[in-house]
C-alpha positions as CSV (number, residue, x, y, z in Angstrom):
1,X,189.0,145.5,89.9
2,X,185.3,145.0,89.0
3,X,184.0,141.9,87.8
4,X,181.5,141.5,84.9
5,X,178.5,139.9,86.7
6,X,176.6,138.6,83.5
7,X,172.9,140.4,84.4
8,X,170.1,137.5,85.1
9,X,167.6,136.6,82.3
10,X,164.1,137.2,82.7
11,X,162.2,133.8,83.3
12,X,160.1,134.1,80.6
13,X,157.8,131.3,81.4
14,X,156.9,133.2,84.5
15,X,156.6,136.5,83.2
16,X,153.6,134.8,81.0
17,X,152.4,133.3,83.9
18,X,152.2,136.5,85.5
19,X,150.5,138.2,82.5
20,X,148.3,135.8,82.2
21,X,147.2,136.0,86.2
22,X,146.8,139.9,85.5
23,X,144.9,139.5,82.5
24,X,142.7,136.5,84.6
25,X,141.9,139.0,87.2
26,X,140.1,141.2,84.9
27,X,138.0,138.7,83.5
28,X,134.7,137.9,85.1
29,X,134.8,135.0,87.4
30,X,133.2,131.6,86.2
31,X,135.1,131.9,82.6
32,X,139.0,131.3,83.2
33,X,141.7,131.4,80.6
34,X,140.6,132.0,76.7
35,X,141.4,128.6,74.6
36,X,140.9,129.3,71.0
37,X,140.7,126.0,69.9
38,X,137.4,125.0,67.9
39,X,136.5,122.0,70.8
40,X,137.5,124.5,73.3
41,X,135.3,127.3,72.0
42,X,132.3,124.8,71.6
43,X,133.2,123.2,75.1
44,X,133.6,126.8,76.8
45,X,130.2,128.2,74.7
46,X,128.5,125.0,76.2
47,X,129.7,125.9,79.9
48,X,128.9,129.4,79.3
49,X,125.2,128.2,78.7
50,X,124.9,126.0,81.6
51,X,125.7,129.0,83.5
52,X,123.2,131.1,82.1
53,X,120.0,128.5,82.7
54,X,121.3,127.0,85.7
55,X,120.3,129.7,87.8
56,X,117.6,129.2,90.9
57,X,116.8,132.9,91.4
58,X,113.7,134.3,89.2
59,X,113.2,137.3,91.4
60,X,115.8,139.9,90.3
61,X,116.3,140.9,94.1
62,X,117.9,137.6,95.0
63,X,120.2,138.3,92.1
64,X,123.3,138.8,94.7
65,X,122.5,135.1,96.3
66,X,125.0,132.8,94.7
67,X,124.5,128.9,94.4
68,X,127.5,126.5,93.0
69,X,126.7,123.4,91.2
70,X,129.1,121.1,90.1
71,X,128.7,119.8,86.7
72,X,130.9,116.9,84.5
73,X,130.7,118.0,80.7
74,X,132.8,115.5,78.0
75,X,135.0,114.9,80.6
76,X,135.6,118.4,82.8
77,X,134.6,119.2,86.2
78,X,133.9,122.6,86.9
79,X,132.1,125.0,89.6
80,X,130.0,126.8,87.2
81,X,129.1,130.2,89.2
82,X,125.2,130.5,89.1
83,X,123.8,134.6,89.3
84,X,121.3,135.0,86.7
85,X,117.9,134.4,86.5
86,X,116.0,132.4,83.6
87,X,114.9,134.8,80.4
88,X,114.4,133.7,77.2
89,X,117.8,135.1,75.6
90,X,119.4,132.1,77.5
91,X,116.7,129.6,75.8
92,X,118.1,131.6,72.7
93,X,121.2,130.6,73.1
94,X,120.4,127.0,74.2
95,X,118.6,126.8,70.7
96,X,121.8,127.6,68.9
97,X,123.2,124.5,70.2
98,X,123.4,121.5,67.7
99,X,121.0,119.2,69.2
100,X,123.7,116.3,70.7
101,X,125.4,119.5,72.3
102,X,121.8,120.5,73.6
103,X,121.0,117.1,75.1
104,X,124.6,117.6,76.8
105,X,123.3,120.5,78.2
106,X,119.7,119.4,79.8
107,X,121.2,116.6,80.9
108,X,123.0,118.1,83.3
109,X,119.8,120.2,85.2
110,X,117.7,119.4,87.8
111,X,114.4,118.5,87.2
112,X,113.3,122.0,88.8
113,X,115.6,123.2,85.9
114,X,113.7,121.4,83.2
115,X,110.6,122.4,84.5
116,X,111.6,126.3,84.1
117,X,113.2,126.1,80.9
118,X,110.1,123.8,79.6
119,X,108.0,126.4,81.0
120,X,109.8,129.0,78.8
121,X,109.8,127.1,76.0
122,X,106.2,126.1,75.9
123,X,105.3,129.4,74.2
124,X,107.2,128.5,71.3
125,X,105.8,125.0,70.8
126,X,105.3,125.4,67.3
127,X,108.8,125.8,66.5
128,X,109.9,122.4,65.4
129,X,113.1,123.2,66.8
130,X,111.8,123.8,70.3
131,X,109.3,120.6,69.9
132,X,112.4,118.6,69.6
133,X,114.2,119.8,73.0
134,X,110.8,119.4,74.8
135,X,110.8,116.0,73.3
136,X,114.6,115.7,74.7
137,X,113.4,117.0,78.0
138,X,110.5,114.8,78.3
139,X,113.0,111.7,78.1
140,X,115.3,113.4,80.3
141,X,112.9,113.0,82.9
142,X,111.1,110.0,81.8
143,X,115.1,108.3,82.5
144,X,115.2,109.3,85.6
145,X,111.6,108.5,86.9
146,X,112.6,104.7,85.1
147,X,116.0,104.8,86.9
148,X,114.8,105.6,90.0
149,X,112.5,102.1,89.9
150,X,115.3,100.3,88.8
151,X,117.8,101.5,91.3
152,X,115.3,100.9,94.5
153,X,115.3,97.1,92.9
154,X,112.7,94.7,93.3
155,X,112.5,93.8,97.3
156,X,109.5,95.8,97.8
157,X,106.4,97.6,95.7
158,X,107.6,101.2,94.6
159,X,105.7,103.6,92.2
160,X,106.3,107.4,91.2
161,X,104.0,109.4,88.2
162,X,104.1,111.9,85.7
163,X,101.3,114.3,84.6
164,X,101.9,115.4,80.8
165,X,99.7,118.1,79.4
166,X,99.9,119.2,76.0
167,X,103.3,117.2,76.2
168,X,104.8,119.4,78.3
169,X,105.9,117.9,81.7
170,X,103.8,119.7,84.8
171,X,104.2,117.5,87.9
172,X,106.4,114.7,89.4
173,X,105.9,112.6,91.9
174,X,109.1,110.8,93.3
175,X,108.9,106.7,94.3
176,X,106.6,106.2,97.1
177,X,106.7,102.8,98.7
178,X,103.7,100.5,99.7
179,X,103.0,100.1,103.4
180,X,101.1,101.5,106.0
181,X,102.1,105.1,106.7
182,X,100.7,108.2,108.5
183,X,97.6,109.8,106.7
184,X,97.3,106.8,104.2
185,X,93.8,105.4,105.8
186,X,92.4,109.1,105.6
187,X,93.4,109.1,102.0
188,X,90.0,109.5,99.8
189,X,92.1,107.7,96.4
190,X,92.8,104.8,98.1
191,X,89.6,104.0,98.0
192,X,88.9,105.0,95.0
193,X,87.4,103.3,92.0
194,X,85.5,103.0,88.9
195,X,83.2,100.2,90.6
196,X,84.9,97.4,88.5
197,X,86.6,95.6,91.2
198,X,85.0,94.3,94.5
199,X,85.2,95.9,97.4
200,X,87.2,93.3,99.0
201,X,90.0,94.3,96.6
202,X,90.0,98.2,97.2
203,X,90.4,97.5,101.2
204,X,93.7,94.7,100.5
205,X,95.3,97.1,98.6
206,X,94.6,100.7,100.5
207,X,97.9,101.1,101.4
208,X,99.4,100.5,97.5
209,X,101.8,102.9,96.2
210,X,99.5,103.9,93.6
211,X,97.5,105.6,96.4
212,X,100.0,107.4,98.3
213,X,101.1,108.9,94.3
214,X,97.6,109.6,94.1
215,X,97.7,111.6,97.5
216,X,100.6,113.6,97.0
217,X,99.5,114.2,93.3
218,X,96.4,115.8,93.3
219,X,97.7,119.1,95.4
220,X,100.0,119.6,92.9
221,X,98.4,120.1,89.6
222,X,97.3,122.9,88.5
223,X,93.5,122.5,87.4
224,X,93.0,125.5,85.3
225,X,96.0,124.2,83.2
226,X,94.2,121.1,82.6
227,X,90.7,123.4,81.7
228,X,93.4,125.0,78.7
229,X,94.7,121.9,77.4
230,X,94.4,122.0,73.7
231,X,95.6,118.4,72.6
232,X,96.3,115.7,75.2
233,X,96.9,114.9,79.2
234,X,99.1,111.4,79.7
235,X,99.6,110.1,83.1
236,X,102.7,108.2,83.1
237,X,103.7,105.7,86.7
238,X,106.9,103.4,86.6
239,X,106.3,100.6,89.0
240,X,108.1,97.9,90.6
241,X,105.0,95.8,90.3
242,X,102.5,96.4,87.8
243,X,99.4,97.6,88.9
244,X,97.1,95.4,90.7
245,X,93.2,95.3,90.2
246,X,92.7,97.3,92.9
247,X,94.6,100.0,91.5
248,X,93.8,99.7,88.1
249,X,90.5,101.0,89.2
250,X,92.5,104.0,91.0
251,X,94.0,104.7,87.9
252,X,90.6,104.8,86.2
253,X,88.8,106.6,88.8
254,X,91.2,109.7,89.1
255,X,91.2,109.9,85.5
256,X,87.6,109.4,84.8
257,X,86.6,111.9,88.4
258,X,89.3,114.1,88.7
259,X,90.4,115.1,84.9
260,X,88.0,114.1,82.2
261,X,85.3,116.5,83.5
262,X,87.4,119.5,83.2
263,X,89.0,119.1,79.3
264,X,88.4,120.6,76.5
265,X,86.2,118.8,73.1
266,X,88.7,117.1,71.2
267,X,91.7,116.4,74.4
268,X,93.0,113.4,74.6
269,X,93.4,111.5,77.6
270,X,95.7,108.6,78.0
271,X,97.8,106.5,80.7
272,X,100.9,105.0,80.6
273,X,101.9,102.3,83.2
274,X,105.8,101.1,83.2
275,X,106.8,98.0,85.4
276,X,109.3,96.0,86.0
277,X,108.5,92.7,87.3
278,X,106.5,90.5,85.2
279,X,102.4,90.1,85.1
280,X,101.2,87.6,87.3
281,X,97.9,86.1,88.9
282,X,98.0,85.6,92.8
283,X,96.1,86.2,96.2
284,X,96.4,89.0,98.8
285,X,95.3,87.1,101.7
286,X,92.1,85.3,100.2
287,X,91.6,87.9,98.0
288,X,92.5,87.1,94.0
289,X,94.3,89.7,92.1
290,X,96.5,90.1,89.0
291,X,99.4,93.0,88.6
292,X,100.1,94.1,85.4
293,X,98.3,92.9,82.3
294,X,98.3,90.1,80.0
295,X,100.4,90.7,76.7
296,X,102.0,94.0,77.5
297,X,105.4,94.7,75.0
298,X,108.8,94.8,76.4
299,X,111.0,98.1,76.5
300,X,113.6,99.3,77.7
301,X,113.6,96.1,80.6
302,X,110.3,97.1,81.6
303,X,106.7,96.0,80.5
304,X,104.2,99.2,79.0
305,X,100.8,99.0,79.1
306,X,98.4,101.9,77.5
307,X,95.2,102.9,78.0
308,X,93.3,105.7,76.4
309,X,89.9,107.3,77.5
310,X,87.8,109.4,74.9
């Protein structure tokens, strides 16, 4: 009279599914499921740190403002949820990090990032540890200063600049290109110079990018920083062209004016000049000039030429 009806079994893949949704819930977000396995710990721990030190918000009452960021670690792409502000338990934990794991990590901020987490860091400078992620840092940026160059090509003059003190990183300028522009005639650097050039040359080349980086430089640095530097400023430019005569006197004008009157005994001061097209002698209208210098070494594709001042 009654059948057996054989009672349905429990789809087990689904019930773990569902636990595994319950148990997801309670987590916070920005973590997801818990993998165990050792690359998976170091992958997550990684993630986990980005998180912490990507963060834009250093005044605890913007804590609630939320900024996403989409970052590629070893091969993952992930939203990484930023909330928290820099503090140095986050620098902590970047420290733990094996260095290759480390450069993972900075390689992946922006260079407002680096600047906070340098800035954090500074204070700890004698920590050999911390000296070598400065260093890593430092290369970080250097890369992309050298990358922007290379990827704006060699149709026209382009030139950004670094200011280094103490080896810490304190001011970027991003490529500026030569050519007349608004404000450039009013601009006191690009006539600038060390009175080793003729006059002829300062007035052919006012409009160089090496002026404009000059311009937009100078607001930017923080002079009392430059009164406490303890061991060495470097200004570093990355140039299509190398510098022509006219701003090679820029060059040691700003540093001569502008920077060598306010250091300490004992600072050292030094340029660096990167370029990417090779020295040569031509003329400007009538006027005879030479970019870059005679005998510079090769690296990395582009020509370096040094100068030191004290």
């Amino acid at each position: 009279m009654y059948e057996q009806v054989e009672k349905p079994k429990e789809n087990k893949n689904r019930a773990v599914a569902n636990s595994g949704t319950q148990k997801k819930n309670k987590v916070k977000q920005g973590f997801g499921f818990v993998d165990n396995r050792p690359d998976s710990v170091v992958q997550r721990y990684q993630r986990e740190v980005i998180e912490d030190i990507s963060s834009k918000q250093n005044n605890p009452a913007n804590k609630k403002q939320v900024s996403t960021q989409r970052i590629s670690s070893g091969g993952v792409n992930s939203h990484i949820t930023q909330r928290k502000p820099y503090n140095l338990k986050h620098i902590s934990r970047l420290l733990e990090l094996p260095l290759e794991k480390r450069s993972l990590v900075l390689e992946h901020q922006s260079s407002q990032h680096l600047k906070r987490i340098t800035e954090l860091l500074i204070d700890r400078a004698s920590d050999p540890n911390v000296q070598e992620t400065i260093r890593v840092i430092n290369d970080i940026v250097n890369q992309s200063q050298l990358g922007e160059i290379t990827k704006l090509g060699k149709s026209a003059n382009w030139a950004n600049a670094m200011l280094y003190i103490d080896g810490k990183l304190c001011n970027t300028i991003k490529a500026q290109k030569s050519g007349l522009s608004p404000g450039r005639k009013k601009n006191k650097y690009g006539r600038a110079t060390d009175g080793g050039v003729k006059k002829s040359e300062i007035e052919i080349s006012v409009n160089d990018s090496e002026a404009t980086v000059f311009n937009m430089l100078k607001p930017k640095i923080d002079f009392n920083k430059i009164k406490e530097a303890k061991h060495s400023i470097e200004l570093v430019f990355v140039s299509t062209n190398g510098a022509c005569d006219g701003c090679k006197s820029r060059i040691n004008a700003f540093v001569r004016n502008e920077i060598i009157p306010l250091i300490s005994k004992g600072v050292k001061v030094s340029s660096k000049y990167k370029y990417l097209k090779d020295e040569k002698s031509t003329e400007r209208g009538s006027v005879k000039t030479q970019y870059g210098w005679s005998g510079d070494e090769k690296e990395g594709g582009f020509s370096v030429h040094n100068s030191t001042y004290n």
